[in-house]
Every structure is written in structure tokens, then in C-alpha cells.
N, C-alpha and C positions, 0 to 999 in steps of 0.2 A: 768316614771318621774326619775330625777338623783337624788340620794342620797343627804341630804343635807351637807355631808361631802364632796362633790364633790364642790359644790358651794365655798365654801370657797378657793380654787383654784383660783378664777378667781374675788376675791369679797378683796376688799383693806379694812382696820378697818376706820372707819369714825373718823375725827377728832373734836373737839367740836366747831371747826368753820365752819363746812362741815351740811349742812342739805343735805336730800336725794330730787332728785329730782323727782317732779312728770313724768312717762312715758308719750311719747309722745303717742299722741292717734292712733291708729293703722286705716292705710289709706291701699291704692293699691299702696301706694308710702313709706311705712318703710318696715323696715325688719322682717322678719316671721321668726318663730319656725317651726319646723317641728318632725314630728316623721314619722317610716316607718313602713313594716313588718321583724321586726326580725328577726324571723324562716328564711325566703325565703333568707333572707339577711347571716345568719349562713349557710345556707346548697349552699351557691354558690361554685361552683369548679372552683377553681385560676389553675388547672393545665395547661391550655390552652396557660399562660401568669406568670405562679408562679416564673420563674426565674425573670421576669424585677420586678412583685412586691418584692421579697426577698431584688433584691437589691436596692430598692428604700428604704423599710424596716431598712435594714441598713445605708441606707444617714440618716435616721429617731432619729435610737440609736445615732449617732454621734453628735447629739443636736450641732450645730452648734452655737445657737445665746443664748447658755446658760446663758453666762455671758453680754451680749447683752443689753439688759432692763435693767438699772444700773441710776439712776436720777446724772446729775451733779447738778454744781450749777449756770448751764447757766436758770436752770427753776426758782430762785429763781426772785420774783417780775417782773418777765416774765409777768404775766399777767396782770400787776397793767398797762403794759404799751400800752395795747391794748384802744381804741377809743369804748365807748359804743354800735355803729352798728358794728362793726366789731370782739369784745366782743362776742356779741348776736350770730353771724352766725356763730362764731366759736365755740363755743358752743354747737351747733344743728348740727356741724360737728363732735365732740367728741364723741355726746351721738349718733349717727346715726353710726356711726363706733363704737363704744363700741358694743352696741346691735346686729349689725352684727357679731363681733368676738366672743359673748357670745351665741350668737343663736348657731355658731358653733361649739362652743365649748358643749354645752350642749348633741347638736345630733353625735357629735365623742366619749363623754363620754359613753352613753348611749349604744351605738352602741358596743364597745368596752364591757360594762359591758354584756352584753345581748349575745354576739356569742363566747365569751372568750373559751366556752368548746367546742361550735364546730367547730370552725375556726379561731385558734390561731392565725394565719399566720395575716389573715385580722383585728382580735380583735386589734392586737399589734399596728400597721401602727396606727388605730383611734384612742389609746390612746397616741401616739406619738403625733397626729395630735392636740387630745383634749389639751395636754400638752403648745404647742404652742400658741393655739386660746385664752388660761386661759391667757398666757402670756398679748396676745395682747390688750385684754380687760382690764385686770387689767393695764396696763399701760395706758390705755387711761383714765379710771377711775379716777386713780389716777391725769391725767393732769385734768379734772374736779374740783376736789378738790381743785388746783388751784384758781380754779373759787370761790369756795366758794357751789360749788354742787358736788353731787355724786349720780350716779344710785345706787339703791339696788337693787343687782341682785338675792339676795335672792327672793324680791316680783316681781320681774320681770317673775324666775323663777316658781311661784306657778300661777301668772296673767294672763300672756299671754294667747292668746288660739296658739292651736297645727294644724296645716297643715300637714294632709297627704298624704304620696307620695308612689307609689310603690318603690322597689326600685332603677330601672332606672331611674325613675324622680329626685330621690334624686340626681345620676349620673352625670345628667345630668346638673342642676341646681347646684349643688356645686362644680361640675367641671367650668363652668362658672364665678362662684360665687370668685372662686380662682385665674382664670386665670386673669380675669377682676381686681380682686383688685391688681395682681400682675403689672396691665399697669398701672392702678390710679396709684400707689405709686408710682412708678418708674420714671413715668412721672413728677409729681410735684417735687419730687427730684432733678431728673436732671434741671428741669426749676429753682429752687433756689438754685441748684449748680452754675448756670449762672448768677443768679440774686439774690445773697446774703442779697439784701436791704428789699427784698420781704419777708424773710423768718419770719413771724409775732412771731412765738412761737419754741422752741428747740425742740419742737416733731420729727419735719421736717427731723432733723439729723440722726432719726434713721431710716429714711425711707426704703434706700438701702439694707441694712441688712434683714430688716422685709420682705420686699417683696419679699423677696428671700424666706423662708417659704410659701408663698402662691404659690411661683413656682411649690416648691416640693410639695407642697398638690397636685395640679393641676396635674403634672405628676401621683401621685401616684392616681387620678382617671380617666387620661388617660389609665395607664396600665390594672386599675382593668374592664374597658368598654371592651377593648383588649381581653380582658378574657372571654369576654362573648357578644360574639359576636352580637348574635340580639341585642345590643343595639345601633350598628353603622350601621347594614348592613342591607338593605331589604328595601321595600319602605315604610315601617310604621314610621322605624328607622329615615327615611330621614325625615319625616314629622315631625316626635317631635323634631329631630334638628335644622331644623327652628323656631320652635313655641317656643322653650327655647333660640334661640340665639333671636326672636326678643323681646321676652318677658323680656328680661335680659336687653337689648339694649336700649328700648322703654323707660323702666321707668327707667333707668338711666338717660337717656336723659333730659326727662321730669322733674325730680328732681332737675337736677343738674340745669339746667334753672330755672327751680323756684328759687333754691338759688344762682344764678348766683356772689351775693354780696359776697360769701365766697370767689369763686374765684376769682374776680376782688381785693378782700384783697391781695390775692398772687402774683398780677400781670398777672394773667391766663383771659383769656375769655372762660366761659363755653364751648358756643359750638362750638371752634374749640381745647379746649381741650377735650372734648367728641368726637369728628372727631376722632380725632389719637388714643383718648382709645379703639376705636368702630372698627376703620380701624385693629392695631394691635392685639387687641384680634380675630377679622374674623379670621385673616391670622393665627395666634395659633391655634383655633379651626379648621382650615383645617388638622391640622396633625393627629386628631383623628375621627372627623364628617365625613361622607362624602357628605354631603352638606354645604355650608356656606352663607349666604346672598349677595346682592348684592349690598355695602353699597358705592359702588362709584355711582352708577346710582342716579342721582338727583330727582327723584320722592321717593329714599329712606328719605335723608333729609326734603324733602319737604311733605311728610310725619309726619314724626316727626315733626315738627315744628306745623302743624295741631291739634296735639294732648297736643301739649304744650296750642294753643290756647283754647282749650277742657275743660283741667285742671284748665288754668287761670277764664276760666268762671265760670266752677265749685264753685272753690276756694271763686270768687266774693256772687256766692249763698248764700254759707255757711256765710258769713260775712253779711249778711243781718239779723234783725227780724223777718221774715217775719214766719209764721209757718210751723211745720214741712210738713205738708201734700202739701206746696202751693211751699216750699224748692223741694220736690220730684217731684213735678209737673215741676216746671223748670228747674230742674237739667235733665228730662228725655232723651229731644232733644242734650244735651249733650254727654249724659252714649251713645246716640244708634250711633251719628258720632264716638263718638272711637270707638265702637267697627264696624260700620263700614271701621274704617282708618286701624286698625288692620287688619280685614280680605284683605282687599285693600294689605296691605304691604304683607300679608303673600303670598299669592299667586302670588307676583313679582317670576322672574323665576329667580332660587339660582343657586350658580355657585358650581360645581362640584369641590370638593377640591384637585383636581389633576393637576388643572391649578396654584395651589401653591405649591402644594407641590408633582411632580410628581414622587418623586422616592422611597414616604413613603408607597404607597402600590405594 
């Protein structure tokens, strides 16, 4: 568990107009916690790959976007001028991107607290890393309050439960996790670079900046994979990189359709702004996977959209009376098509990531 002087990092003081909000209930569709094994995690040898992290390391010390997170006074009554559905979604966008920045932040602090004595090299990067994610949380946090709500990430911290990963799952999963947030931002950006009318709240403007941090995370768990080979190479290797790029892919998808009304606020449509996040991050993930899905083939789509349907029914279950035991009972033929849809999609035949990037190995 992190210290609770670590917490205050990434935890803004509440104001006496700010009540804390209650968390949202943890689905297959919010963001996890995770912890790992430590030890295994300290005793890795970066020699294989220790020059590309050193100098990733160093992009790390140069804190780029120090002075970055700075409020103008474009936020002032920012919010008073948003429309109560569009209020609402944007809000379940904050606290969903909060909880993600602080999930990360927790497991980089931790990380970094825990191998510090035997792998100074790798502790440094996570607390670099943790440094940032404190950032990005507390600023999001703090647009909350805005609202009139604020997570406590103190009881967030002690609440949640914990997901455990070895450590290549973490790898794999947070490298992902970076890469992807690095096309969401970028993407919305650009699109209210183009369409300034769109741009609902001044967060929007820090976009660019910020997601240049998730870049370099990304890199820097590209290089640390590098390092350690079996986690790209081998046919076991290929298999988890599938099941992490569709698992990452799948319920973005699904989410972000469910809240499709956040995006339509922005001028965006979900699912062909999920197309291009989905398309772009593939083609990233070829420079270090060596497999990658094959998300142009329309049985991939068409797929996803299946599982959307899945969910929505779900969803309808849960909004009913009816009791729990008769809830389980109809939900069942649901839970068994996704996870039929899922194995369906996994075993589509993944494209070798040399047809993108031929010259990276």
C-alpha cells in the first residue's frame, strides 16, 4: 500500500463548496488498481536494453511539463455554462480519467518505493513517472471541483480492491494503457484545434502537452519489454499480445459507446473516434509486439459492436427490480455471448508487425 504522505501528491484540499464524490462502482468497464511482485520486479536486469532506458530516464529528470498544470482564468465559470446532460457526461469523464491517472500513479509510486535499493535505475523512471500521473490526476480533480464534486483519493486509495499482475502483465497493460491515452488526447485536441466551437471546458487546452507524457511513459515501457525479451518474443509472448491489445481495445470501445453523449458534446462520434484511436495505437504497438490485431478486417468491428450489444442488455438487466438471483439468471446468456465474441475475435489471424514496421527489428 502507498504511504499516505504519497497520497497527498495527487489529492487537491477540498473546498467548503466541494463535497467528495461518491466512487463509481467498479464494473469490467472502470479502471483497476493493480499491484505486482516486487522482488521479481527489483531483480530485473536492464543490461540488455540499460542504455535506451538511461536515456529515456533522463527525458524523465528534464520534467518537461513542470510548469504545465497552471489554472487560468479561462476555468472560471467554465462550468456554470455547460447544459445539465452534458454537465453529467462530462463529469463521468473527469472522475474516469482521474481514477485512471491515480490508479497510475499509485502503482509507479509503490513500485519505485519498493526496488529503490535494488534497481535504482528502474525505481528512478517510476518515480518520475508517479510524479506526472499525481500531476494529472490532481488536475483533473481539481476540474471537478469545478463541478461542485471531488474524488477522495485518500478513500479511493484504502477502497478499492487490488489486481494482480506478474510483472509482464503490468508491461503489457500499462504500456497500452499509455500509448492509448497518448491517441485519445491527441486526437480530441487536434479535432478542437479544428473546431474551437466544440471545445466545452479549458481542460481541452492542456491536452497536447499532457499527452506527450503518456508518450514517454509508453516509450519507457517499450524499452523496459526490450530488456527482457520473453515478453515480446516466443509464441506465448504473441498470445498475451493479443489478449492485452484486445482486451484494452474491446472495452474501450464498449465504454466509450456507452457514453457516446460525451463525445457527441465535442463534436466527435464515438465509434469513428475509437476507429482511429484503435487503428493508431495497432500501428504503435507494432514497433514493440510482434504481433498486432487485425482491426481493419470488418469482422473486427463487427465484433465489437456485438459486445456493445451484450453490455447494453446487461446494463437494461441491472436497471430492472427484479431480484438478484432472477438478475443472474438473465444476465447469464449475456456474460457466455461475450465471452464467446471475445474468443471469436481473439483467434482472428493477427498481422505480424513487420508489415508495419519493417525495419524495427
Amino acid at each position: 500500500m502507498v504511504p499516505p504522505t504519497a497520497i497527498t501528491e495527487a489529492k487537491d484540499a477540498q473546498g467548503s463548496n466541494v463535497s467528495a464524490k461518491e466512487p463509481e462502482k467498479d464494473t469490467i468497464l472502470t479502471p483497476r488498481f493493480y499491484t505486482t511482485d516486487f522482488e521479481a520486479m527489483a531483480a530485473m536486469d536492464l543490461r540488455p536494453n540499460e542504455a535506451e532506458l538511461e536515456a529515456i530516464c533522463e527525458e524523465f529528470r528534464k520534467d518537461y511539463n513542470r510548469h504545465h498544470f497552471v489554472r487560468n482564468g479561462e476555468f472560471d465559470g467554465a462550468a456554470d455554462k455547460l447544459d445539465p446532460v452534458t454537465r453529467k457526461v462530462f463529469v463521468e469523464f473527469l472522475e474516469q480519467s482521474c481514477t485512471s491517472e491515480f490508479s497510475g500513479f499509485l502503482l509507479y509510486k509503490e513500485l519505485s518505493r519498493r526496488i529503490k535499493a535494488k534497481n535504482p535505475l528502474l525505481a528512478e523512471c517510476f518515480s518520475h513517472m508517479a510524479r506526472d500521473e499525481a500531476r494529472h490526476a490532481g488536475f483533473l480533480n481539481k476540474s471537478m471541483s469545478d463541478f461542485g464534486l471531488q474524488l477522495d483519493l485518500g478513500f479511493l486509495t484504502a477502497s478499492k480492491s487490488y489486481t494482480f499482475f506478474k510483472p509482464k502483465f503490468i508491461f503489457y497493460a500499462t504500456y497500452l494503457s499509455e500509448k492509448i491515452g497518448y491517441w485519445r488526447y491527441i486526437t480530441i485536441f487536434r479535432h478542437l484545434e479544428q473546431n474551437p466551437d466544440s471545445k466545452i471546458f479549458p481542460i481541452f487546452n492542456f491536452f497536447e502537452n499532457w499527452c506527450q507524457d503518456e508518450n514517454r511513459h509508453g516509450d519507457f515501457f517499450d524499452a523496459l519489454m526490450k530488456a527482457q525479451p520473453d515478453t515480446v518474443k516466443g509464441f506465448r509472448a504473441r498470445l498475451w499480445c493479443r489478449f492485452f491489445l484486445l482486451a484494452v481495445f474491446a472495452t474501450m470501445y464498449v465504454r466509450d459507446v456507452a457514453r457516446k453523449e460525451f463525445y457527441e458534446s465535442l463534436g466527435l462520434d464515438a465509434r469513428e473516434y475509437d476507429r482511429l484511436v484503435i487503428d493508431k495505437t495497432n500501428e504503435t504497438t507494432a514497433r514493440v509486439f510482434p504481433v498486432v490485431l487485425d482491426v481493419k478486417n470488418p469482422r473486427f468491428y463487427n465484433g465489437l459492436e456485438r459486445l456493445v450489444d451484450n453490455n447494453a442488455a446487461l446494463s437494461a438487466v441491472d436497471a430492472t427490480e427484479a431480484p438478484v438471483p432472477l438478475k443472474i439468471l438473465r444476465k447469464l446468456p449475456h456474460w457466455v455471448a461475450n465471452g464467446a465474441q471475445m474468443a471469436s475475435l481473439f483467434f482472428m489471424a493477427p498481422i505480424r508487425s513487420e508489415q508495419f514496421h519493417p525495419t524495427v527489428r
